[in-house]
Each structure stands twice: as structure tokens, then as C-alpha cells.
MIFIDREN-282060 format. One record per residue: x, y, z of N, C-alpha, C in turn; residue in one letter. Coordinates in steps of 0.2 Angstrom, whole numbers, plus 5000, padded with zeros to 4 digits. Each point is the difference from the previous one (the first is absolute). Example, Ala and Ser with C-alpha at 12.3 -4.5 7.8 and 13.67 -1.06 7.14 Angstrom:
! residues 2
506649725039499650065000500450065000a;499850054996500450065001499650055003s;
//
This chain:
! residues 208
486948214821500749985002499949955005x;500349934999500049955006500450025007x;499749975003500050025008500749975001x;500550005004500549995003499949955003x;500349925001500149945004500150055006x;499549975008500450045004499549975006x;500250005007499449985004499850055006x;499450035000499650045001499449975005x;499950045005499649985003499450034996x;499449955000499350024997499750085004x;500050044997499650065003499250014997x;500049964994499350025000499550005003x;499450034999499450025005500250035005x;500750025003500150045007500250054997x;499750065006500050085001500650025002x;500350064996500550035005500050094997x;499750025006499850084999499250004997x;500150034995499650004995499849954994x;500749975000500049924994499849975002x;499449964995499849935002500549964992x;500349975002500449954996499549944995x;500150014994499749974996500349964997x;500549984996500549964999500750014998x;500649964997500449995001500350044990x;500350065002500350044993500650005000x;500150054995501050025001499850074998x;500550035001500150074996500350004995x;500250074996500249964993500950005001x;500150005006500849994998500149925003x;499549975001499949925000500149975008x;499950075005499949995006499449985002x;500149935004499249985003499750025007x;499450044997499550035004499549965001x;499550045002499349984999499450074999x;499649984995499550034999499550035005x;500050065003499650025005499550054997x;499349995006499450064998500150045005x;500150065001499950045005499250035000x;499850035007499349995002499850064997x;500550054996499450034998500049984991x;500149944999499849994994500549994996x;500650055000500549984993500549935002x;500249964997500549954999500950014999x;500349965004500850014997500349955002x;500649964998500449975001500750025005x;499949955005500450045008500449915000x;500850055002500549935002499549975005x;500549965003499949955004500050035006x;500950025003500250045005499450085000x;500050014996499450075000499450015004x;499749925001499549995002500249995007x;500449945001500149975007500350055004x;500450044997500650075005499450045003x;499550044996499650035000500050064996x;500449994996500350074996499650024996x;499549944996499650034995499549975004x;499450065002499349975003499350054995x;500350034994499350004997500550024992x;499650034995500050024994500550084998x;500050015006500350095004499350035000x;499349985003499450045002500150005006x;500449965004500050005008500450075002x;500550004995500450075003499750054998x;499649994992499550105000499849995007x;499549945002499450015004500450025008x;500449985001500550045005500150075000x;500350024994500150064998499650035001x;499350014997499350035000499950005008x;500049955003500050015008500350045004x;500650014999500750055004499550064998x;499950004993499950095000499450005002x;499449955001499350025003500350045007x;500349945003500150025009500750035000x;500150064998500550044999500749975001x;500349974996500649955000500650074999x;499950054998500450064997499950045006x;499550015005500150035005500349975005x;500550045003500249985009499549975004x;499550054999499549965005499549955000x;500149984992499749954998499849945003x;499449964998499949935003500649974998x;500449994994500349974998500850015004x;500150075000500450015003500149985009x;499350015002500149985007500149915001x;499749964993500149945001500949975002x;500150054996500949984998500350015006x;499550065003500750025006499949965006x;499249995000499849945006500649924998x;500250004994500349925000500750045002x;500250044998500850034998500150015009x;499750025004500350025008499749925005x;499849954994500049955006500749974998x;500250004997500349954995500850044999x;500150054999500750044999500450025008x;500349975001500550015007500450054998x;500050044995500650034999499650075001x;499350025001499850085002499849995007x;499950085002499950015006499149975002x;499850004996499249985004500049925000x;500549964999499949935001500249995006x;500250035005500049985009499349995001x;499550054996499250015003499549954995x;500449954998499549964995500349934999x;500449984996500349964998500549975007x;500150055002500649985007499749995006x;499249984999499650005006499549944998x;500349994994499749934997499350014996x;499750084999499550014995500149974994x;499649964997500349984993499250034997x;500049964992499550024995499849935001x;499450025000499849894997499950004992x;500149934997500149994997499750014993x;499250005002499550024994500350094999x;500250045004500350064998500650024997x;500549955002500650005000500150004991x;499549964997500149984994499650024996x;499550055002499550014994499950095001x;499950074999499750045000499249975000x;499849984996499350004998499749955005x;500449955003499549985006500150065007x;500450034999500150085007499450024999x;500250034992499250044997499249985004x;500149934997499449975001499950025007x;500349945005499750005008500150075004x;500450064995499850065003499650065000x;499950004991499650024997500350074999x;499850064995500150045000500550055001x;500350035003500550045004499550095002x;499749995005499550085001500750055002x;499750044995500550085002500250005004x;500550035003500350015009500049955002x;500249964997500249935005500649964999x;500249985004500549945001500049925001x;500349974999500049935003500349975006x;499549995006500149995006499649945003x;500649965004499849935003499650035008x;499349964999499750015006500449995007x;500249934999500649955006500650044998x;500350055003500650014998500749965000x;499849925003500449965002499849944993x;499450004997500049964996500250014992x;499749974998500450024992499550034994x;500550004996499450034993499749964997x;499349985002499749954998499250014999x;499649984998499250004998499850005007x;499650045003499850015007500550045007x;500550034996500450025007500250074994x;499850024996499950064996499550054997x;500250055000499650074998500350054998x;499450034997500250074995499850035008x;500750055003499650045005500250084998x;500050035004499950084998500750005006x;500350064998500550035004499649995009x;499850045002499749985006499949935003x;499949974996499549915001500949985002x;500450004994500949995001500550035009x;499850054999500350035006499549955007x;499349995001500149975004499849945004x;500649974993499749935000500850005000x;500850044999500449985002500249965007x;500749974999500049965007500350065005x;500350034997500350085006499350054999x;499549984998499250045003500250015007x;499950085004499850005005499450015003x;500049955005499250015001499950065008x;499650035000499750045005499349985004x;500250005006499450005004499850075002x;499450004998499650085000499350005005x;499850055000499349985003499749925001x;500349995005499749914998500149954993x;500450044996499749954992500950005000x;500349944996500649994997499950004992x;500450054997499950014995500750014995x;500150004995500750014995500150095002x;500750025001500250055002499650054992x;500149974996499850034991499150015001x;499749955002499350015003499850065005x;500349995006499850065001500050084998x;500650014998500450054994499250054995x;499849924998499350004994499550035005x;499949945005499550025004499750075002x;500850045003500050075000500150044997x;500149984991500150034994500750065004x;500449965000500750055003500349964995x;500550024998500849984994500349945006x;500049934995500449945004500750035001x;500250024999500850014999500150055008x;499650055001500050055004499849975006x;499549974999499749945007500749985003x;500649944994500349975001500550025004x;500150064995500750045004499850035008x;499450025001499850045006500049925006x;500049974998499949925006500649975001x;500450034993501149995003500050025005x;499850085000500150055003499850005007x;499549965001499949985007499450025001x;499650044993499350055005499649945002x;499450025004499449965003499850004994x;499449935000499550004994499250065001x;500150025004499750065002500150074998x;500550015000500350064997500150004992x;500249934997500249994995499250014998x;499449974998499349974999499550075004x;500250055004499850055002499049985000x;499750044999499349995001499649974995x;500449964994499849974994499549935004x;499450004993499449965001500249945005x;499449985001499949945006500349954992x;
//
């Protein structure tokens, strides 16, 4: 089928997604495309706008291969990597819930290599280890490659910015720390130091 009279910017040899653009085709209802290889081997004919929007960036391998991803790092579980990825963008970025005063409304944002890929999160964070969370070192800084970590419940609590800290025997330590320290319930430590007790009463004759 001859090609439509029409003026097209040349995209051969240029990359978008997974196509490399190899020359100039139609479809069969006499729409002018171009003939694209996608990287993992198969070929198809992609409009024009398809390419430049970003709407078509592979053969549909790119979506299994996402697909396959969500379910490796539990995309179907609440606590999923993939699902922590989404809520970490949803609470910088959503003024309309409660947890955007503490993220998005304090200017936390996602940088950009995150913003827009799972698999680059995946990569610079690695695996998600059981019992853990996604938690910014700098709690003033952002979600970004070097200012994050898989931490455990404990590492979370006393890296918050409302952490209370206790001066003890000579040492300043996270109120949740000492708690461990002296193998007593944090929550009971917490309540007894509202209440006014001494850290000596509370801590009794527990280890140096």
C-alpha cells in the first residue's frame, strides 16, 4: 500500500522506549507509521504521535516485564515494595490527605529517577527485607538514592523528628533505645515519663 503524501519528521535510527525506528511504513488502513524493532527482538509498525507522546515505548514486553515486577516485590500486598513506592509519591504529591502537612507540605518531594520508574526505586534500593519500611535518613530531605533505607520499626521510631531524646546516665539516647536497653515495653517506658516518674524508678536496677 503506498505511503500517504505528508511531512513527517525523519525518526529513523532514533530510540523511544524500547523501539529503535527503522524506517518509514503505513498500517493497513493507509496510516503513516514507521517500522520499529523493539529490544527484545519482535518488530511492529508504531504511528508517529505514538512514538513522540510516549504511548507506545515497546511491543507490550515492557508491560509483562512490569507486571512480572509488581508481583515479584509484592504489588498485591499493602506492604509491598511496590505498594510502599506509590504511597511514598501519593503523600508528597496529594494535598487532599492527612499525611501531606508531613511530606509534600514541607516541601518533601520524590526525585525524579523514582518518580517515574518502579524499577529504578527497585534497583538503588534493592530488595524490600521483611519487617521493614521505607524511611528517609534526613527527615528533612527527600526520597532519593542516599537519603533512604529499608529500616525495621525500631530504626523508624527513632529516627522520627518527634523522637524524644533522654539524657541517662551520662549518655543521650532515643527514649525507644533505652526502653530496648532495659528490655522494658516502649510504650510503658513512655506512659510512665508523661507521668512524671524519675528515670530511676522507671529503669529500676536494670543493666549498666
Amino acid at each position: 500500500m503506498p505511503l500517504r503524501r505528508y511531512k513527517r519528521r525523519n525518526l529513523a535510527s532514533q530510540k523511544f522506549g524500547k523501539w529503535t525506528v527503522l524506517s518509514p511504513a503505513a498500517l493497513n488502513d493507509g496510516t503513516v507509521g514507521w517500522l520499529c524493532r523493539c529490544s527484545c527482538g519482535n518488530t511492529g509498525v508504531v504511528v508517529t504521535n505514538g512514538l513522540l507522546s510516549g504511548h507506545s515505548k515497546s511491543c507490550g514486553c515492557l508491560v509483562a516485564e512490569k507486571a512480572r515486577m509488581r508481583r515479584k516485590h509484592g504489588a498485591s500486598n499493602k506492604g509491598g515494595a511496590y505498594a510502599i513506592w506509590n504511597n511514598m509519591k501519593y503523600r508528597c504529591r496529594n494535598k487532599n490527605i492527612v499525611d501531606y502537612k508531613n511530606y509534600g507540605g514541607r516541601g518533601i518531594s520524590v526525585c525524579p529517577r523514582w518518580e517515574k520508574s518502579f524499577a529504578n526505586f527497585i534497583a538503588d534500593m534493592g530488595p524490600r527485607p521483611k519487617g521493614t519500611s521505607l524511611d528517609r535518613i534526613n527527615n528533612d530531605g527527600n526520597y532519593e538514592p542516599g537519603n533512604c533505607r529499608w529500616a525495621s520499626p525500631l530504626e523508624q521510631i527513632n529516627n522520627r523528628r518527634s523522637t524524644r531524646h533522654i539524657l541517662y546516665r551520662g549518655e543521650t539516647r532515643p527514649l525507644a533505645m533505652w526502653a530496648k536497653h532495659f528490655g522494658i515495653d516502649y510504650t510503658t517506658v513512655y506512659n510512665r515519663v508523661r507521668l512524671g516518674w524519675s528515670l530511676e524508678k522507671i529503669f529500676g536496677n536494670g543493666p549498666e
